[in-house]
N, C-alpha and C positions, 0 to 999 in steps of 0.2 A: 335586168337581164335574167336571162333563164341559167341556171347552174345546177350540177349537182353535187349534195351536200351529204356532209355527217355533223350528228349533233351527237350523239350518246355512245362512247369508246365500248361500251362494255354490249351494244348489238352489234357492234362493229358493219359486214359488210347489210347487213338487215337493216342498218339502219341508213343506207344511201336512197336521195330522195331527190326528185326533179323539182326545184321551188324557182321562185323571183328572189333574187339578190338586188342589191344596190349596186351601180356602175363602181367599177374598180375605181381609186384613186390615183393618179400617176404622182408618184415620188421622184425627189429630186434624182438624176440618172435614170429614170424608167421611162419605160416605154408602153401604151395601152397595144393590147394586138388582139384583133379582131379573130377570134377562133376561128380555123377554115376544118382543120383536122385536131387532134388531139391522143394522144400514148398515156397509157397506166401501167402500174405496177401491179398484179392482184396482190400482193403483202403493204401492201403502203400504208394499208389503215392498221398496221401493226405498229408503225415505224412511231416513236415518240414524239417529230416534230413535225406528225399530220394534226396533232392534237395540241399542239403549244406550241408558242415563238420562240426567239433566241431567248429571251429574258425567263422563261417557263413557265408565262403566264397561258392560262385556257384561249384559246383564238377560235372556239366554235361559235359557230358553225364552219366548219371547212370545205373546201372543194378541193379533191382529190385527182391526180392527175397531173405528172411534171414532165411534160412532152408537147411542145406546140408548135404546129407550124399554123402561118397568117397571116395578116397584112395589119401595119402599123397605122394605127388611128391617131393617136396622139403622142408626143412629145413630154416627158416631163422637165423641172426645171435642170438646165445645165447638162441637158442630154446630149451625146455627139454621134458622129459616125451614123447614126440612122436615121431615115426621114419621113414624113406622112407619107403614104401609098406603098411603101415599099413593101416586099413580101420576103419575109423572114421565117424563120426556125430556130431552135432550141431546147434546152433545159429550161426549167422554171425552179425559181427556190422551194427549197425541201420546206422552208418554215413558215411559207406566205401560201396564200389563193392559188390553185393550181390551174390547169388546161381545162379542166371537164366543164365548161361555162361558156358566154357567147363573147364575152371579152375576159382577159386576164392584164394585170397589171406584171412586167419583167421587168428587172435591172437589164439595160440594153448591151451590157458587154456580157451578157449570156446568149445573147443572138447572132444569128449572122446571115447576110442574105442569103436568100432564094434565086437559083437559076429560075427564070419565068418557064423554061420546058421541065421541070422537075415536079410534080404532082406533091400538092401536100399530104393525102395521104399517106406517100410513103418518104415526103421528109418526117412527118409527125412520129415514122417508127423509126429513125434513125438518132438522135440526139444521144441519149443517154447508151444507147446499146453502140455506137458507134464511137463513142467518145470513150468507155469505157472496153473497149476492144483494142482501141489503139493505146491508152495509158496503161493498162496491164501487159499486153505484150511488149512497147516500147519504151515508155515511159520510166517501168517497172522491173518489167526482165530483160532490158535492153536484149531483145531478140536479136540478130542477123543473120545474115545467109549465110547458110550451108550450113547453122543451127537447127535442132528437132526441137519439132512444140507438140505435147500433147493437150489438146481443148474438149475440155467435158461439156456435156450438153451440144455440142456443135452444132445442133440445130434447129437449136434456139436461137433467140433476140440476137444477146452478145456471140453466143459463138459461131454463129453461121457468119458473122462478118467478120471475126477472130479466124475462121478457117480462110477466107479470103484476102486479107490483109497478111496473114503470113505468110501464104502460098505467094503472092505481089511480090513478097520482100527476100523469095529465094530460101526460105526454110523449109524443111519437112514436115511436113501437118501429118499427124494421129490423130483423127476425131472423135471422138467417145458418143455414145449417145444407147438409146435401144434399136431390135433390129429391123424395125419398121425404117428405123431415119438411114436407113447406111447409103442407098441410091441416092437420098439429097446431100446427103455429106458428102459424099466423092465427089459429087456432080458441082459442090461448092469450091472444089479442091483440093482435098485431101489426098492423102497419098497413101492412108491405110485407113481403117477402120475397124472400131474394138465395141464388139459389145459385148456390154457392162454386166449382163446379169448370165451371157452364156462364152464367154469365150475366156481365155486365161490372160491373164495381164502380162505376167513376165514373160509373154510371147512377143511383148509389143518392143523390148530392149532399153536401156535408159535412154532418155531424154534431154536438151538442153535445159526444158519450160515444160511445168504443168499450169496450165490455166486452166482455174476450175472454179465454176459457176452453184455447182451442186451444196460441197462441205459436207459435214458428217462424216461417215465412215467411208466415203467417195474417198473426200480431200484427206484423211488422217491415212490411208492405203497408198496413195498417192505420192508422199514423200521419198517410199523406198524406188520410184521409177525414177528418180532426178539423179542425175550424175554427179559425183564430185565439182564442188563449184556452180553448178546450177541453180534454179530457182522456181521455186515453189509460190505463185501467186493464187492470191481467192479473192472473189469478192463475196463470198457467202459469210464470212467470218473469220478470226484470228484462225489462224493455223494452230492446233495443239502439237505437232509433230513436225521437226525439222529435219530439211534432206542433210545427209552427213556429208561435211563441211561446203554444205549449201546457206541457203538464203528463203525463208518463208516471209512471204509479203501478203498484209490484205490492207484494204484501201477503200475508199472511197469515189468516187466518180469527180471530177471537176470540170467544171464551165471553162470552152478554151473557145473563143470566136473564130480563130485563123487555123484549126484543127476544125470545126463545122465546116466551116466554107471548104477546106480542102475537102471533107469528106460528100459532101454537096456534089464536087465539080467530081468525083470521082463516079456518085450515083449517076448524074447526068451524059457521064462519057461512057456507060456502060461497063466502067471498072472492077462496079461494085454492086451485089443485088441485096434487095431486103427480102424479108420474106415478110407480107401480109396476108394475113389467113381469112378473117373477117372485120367488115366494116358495117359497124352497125352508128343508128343515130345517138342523139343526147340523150334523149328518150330511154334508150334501151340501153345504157349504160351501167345500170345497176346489174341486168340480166347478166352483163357482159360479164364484172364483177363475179358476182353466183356462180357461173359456168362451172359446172366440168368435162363437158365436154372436151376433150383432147384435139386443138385445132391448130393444122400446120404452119405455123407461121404468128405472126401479131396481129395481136384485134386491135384496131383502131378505129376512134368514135369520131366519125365526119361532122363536125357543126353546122358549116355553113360551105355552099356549093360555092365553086371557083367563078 
């Protein structure tokens, strides 16, 4: 199969490369899925277990990319709940073969169907930035209504569905971003809008929830906007600075199957939008990587036609 790969940590994104791979292998609980679309992170080949397995042994060549949507080719042993032909979506493990490829091998309770009127495209940019919108505002700062959330980057991956999911649940959204984004952040649902490099903060009043995508000097700033008792989540990294007698949280994303499917049935009823910017092939995946271009929305790499 066709994949794209890293071999050498230290060229890092210069060193992604369009090669032939061997058919994944399906393990016991896994599922093979025939890539239709596929999600990247541009930091991934940062992260340590794009380069090593659980055990921290070397696993290069790697293929990068843990966002998939497709349809299930094969079955591994003692696989349940999913079947050949179906068309799925998901996360992929951080420490295995990722999406950027024509087949991927998943643990099948990281999937979970696909409405057939749902475009993989834009399930492919939903998995991880939707899983991780809902477990930071709920999960994490047990958000509710008539609660203020303020969400940095809001109009990005995670926070553009972080503005939408709260706005759903009857809070007041703040969305942070620059002043280009502030027409797609209200229009996502917000209820104010601060920008970061010209407006003043302590305009904006405390907060129940800061969710914040950025860190640095963003997220360390950010503590004094949280209310007594509140809470301060990141997923950029550990928080160094805590709201007073609040709650700093940063986390990690997890595989939740009946939180995909909710989120699925939500893109499909028009609940909930993604933003995709560009869709380019497998081919052009490395470029996609490179970029700097500033592009509204998520790039996602199309595999194979529906």
């Amino acid at each position: 199969m066709r994949a794209i790969t890293v071999r050498d940590r230290e060229a890092g994104i210069k060193g992604l490369t369009l090669e032939d791979l061997p058919h994944p292998h399906a393990a016991e609980n896994d599922v093979i899925v025939r890539v239709h679309a596929a999600g990247f992170t541009r930091g991934e080949l940062d992260w340590p277990a794009t380069w090593t397995d659980r055990a921290g042994r070397d696993r290069t060549p790697s293929v990068p990319g843990h966002e998939v949507s497709g349809v299930v080719t094969e079955l591994g042993y003692g696989t349940t709940g999913l079947t050949v032909g179906q068309r799925v979506f998901g996360p992929t493990d951080w420490t295995r073969n990722g999406s950027l490829a024509e087949y991927v091998a998943v643990e099948a309770r990281n999937l979970a169907p696909l409405p057939a009127d749902v475009d993989h495209t834009a399930a492919a940019a939903l998995p991880i930035s939707g899983l991780t919108a809902w477990q930071g505002l709920f999960d994490h700062a047990r958000l509710s209504t008539g609660q203020t959330v303020l969400v940095h980057g809001a109009a990005g991956g995670v926070g553009s569905i972080a503005v939408q999911l709260a706005h759903e649940a009857g809070a007041r959204v703040v969305g942070t971003g620059r002043s280009a984004d502030r027409d797609t952040v209200l229009d996502l649902g917000a209820h104010a809008f601060l920008d970061l490099e010209a407006d003043r903060w302590e305009d904006t009043g405390q907060v129940d929830v800061v969710f914040d995508v950025i860190g640095g000097d963003i997220l360390d700033r950010s503590a004094a906007l949280v209310r007594p008792g509140g809470t301060l989540v990141s997923i950029a990294h550990q928080p160094t600075v805590r709201p007073d007698d609040g709650q700093a949280v940063f986390f990690v994303v997890e595989p939740d199957r009946l939180r995909l499917a909710d989120l699925a049935r939500r893109l499909r009823d028009g609940m909930l939008r993604v933003r995709v910017g560009e869709v380019r092939s497998l081919a052009d995946a490395p470029a996609a990587f490179t970029s700097r271009q500033r592009v509204p929305g998520r790039t996602i790499i199309r595999v194979a036609e529906d």
